[in-house]
C-alpha positions in Angstrom: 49.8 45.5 19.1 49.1 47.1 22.3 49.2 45.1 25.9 46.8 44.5 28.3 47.3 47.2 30.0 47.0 49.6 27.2 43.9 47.8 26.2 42.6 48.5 29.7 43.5 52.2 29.6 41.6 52.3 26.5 44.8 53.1 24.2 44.3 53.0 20.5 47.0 52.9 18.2 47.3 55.2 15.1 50.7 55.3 13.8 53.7 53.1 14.2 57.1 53.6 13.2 60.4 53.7 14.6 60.5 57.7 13.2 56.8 58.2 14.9 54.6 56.2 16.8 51.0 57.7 18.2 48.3 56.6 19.6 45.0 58.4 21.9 43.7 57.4 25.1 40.5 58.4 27.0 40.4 60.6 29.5 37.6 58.8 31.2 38.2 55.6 33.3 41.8 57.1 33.4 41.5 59.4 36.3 42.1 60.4 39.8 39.9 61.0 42.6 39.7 64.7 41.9 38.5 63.9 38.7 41.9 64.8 36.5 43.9 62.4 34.2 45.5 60.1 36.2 49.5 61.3 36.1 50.5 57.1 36.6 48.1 56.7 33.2 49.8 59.3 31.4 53.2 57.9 31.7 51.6 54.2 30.9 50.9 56.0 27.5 54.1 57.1 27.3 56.0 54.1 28.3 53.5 52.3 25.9 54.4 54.3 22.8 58.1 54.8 23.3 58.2 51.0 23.6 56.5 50.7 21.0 58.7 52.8 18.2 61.8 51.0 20.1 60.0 48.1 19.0 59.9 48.4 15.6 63.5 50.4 15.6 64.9 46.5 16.9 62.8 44.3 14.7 64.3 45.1 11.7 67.7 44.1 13.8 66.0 41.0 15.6 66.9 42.9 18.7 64.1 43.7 21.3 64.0 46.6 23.8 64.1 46.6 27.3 63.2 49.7 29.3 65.9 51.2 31.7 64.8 54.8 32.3 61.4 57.2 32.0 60.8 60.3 33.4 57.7 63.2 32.6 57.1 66.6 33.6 53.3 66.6 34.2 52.4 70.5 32.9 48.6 70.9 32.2 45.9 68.6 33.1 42.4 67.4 31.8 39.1 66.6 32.5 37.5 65.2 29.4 38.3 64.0 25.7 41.1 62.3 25.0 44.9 62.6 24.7 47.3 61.8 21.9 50.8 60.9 22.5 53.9 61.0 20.0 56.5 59.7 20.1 60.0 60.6 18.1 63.1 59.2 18.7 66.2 61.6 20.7 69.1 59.0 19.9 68.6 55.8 17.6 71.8 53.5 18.6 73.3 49.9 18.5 72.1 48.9 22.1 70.2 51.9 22.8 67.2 54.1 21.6 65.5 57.2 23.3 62.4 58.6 22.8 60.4 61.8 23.6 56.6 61.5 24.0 54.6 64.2 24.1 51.0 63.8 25.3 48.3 66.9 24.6 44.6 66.9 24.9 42.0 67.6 22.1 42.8 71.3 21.7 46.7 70.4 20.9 47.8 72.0 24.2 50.6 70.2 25.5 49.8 68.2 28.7 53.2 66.3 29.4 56.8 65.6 28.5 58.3 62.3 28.6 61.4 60.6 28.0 62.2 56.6 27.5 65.3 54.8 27.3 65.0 51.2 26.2 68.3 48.9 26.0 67.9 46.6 23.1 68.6 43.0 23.5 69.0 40.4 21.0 65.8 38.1 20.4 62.5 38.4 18.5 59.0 38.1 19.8 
């Protein structure tokens, strides 16, 4: 269940739950011209997993989310390997659910922070 885009960033999902969601990403094909992960690729992750966990949060309410905020604190970076983000829910409401994803490379150290807010709409895909 991942979107183009996350099929183009290489994203492969592990986990998905309201409680958790995680999935890993290549570092390669997903950087910037001085060679580091790509910060916009990072948060693509992020946005992708939150989503994701705000996904199956509404299902079992036939309500759908709808992003209306993200923000990340870039703090390390990497060259190589791959990343891992997780996601775990801050607030699980009626018409709003906030997640934290955290993104660390393959020796566990933390790389960034983010936050999504998704509004959740009624409907089904």
């Amino acid at each position: 269940m991942v979107s183009p885009l996350e099929e183009r960033l290489g994203v492969v999902i592990e986990k998905l739950t309201a409680e958790e969601t995680r999935g890993r990403m290549p570092v390669e094909g997903n950087t910037q011209i001085a060679g580091i992960l790509h910060g916009g690729a990072t948060c693509a992750l992020a946005e992708g997993l939150g989503s994701m966990a705000a996904y199956a949060y509404g299902r079992e309410r036939d309500l759908l989310p709808v992003g209306v905020d993200i923000n990340a604190t870039h703090h390390r970076s990497a060259r190589k390997g791959w990343v891992t983000g997780v996601a775990r829910p801050l607030y699980l409401g009626s018409k709003t659910v906030t997640y934290e994803i955290v993104v660390s490379d393959d020796q566990g150290r933390r790389l960034t922070t983010a936050r999504i807010t998704c509004q959740l709409r009624p409907g089904s895909i």
